[in-house]
N, C-alpha and C positions, 0 to 999 in steps of 0.2 A: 947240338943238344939243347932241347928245350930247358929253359931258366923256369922252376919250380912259382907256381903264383901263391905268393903270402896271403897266408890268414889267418885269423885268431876264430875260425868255426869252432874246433873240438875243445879248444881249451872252453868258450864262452858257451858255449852245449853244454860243458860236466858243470861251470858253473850252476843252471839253471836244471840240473838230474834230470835233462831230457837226454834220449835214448837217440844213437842215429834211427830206429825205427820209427822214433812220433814223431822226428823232423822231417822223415821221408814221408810219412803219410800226414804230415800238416801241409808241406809241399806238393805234395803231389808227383815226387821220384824215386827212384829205386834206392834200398839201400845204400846199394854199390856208388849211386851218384854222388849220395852226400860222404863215404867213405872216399874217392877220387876228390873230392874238394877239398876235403880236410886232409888228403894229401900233397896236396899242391898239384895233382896230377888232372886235375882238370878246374878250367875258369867255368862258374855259372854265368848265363847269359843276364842280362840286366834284370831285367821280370822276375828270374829266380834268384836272385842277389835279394831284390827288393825283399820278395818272398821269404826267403829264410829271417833278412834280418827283422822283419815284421812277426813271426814267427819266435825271435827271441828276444822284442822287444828291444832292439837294441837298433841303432842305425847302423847304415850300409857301411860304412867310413868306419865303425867299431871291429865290423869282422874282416872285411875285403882292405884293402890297400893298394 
């Protein structure tokens, strides 16, 4: 069984009352993508790691681990 990938996306998203909808269309993916991240049920590839965390102003190291 896959080991779950940590991160602090949704908590640091309600931080900032962005919506998973404006982080998917700041990014450029589907709801459902940024909902799978923020469940540990899917790793974003480097580009979209970069992406989101430029997106909340924050660095990569703040949401991913």
């Amino acid at each position: 069984m896959k080991k779950p990938i940590k991160n602090n996306l949704q908590e640091i998203r309600s931080t900032t009352n962005m919506t998973q909808e404006e982080l998917a269309n700041q990014v450029d993916v589907s709801i459902q993508t940024i909902q799978s991240i923020e469940k540990g049920k899917y790793k974003p590839s480097d580009s979209l790691a970069v992406n989101i965390a430029r997106s909340l102003n924050k660095d990569v190291t703040d949401i991913f681990s």
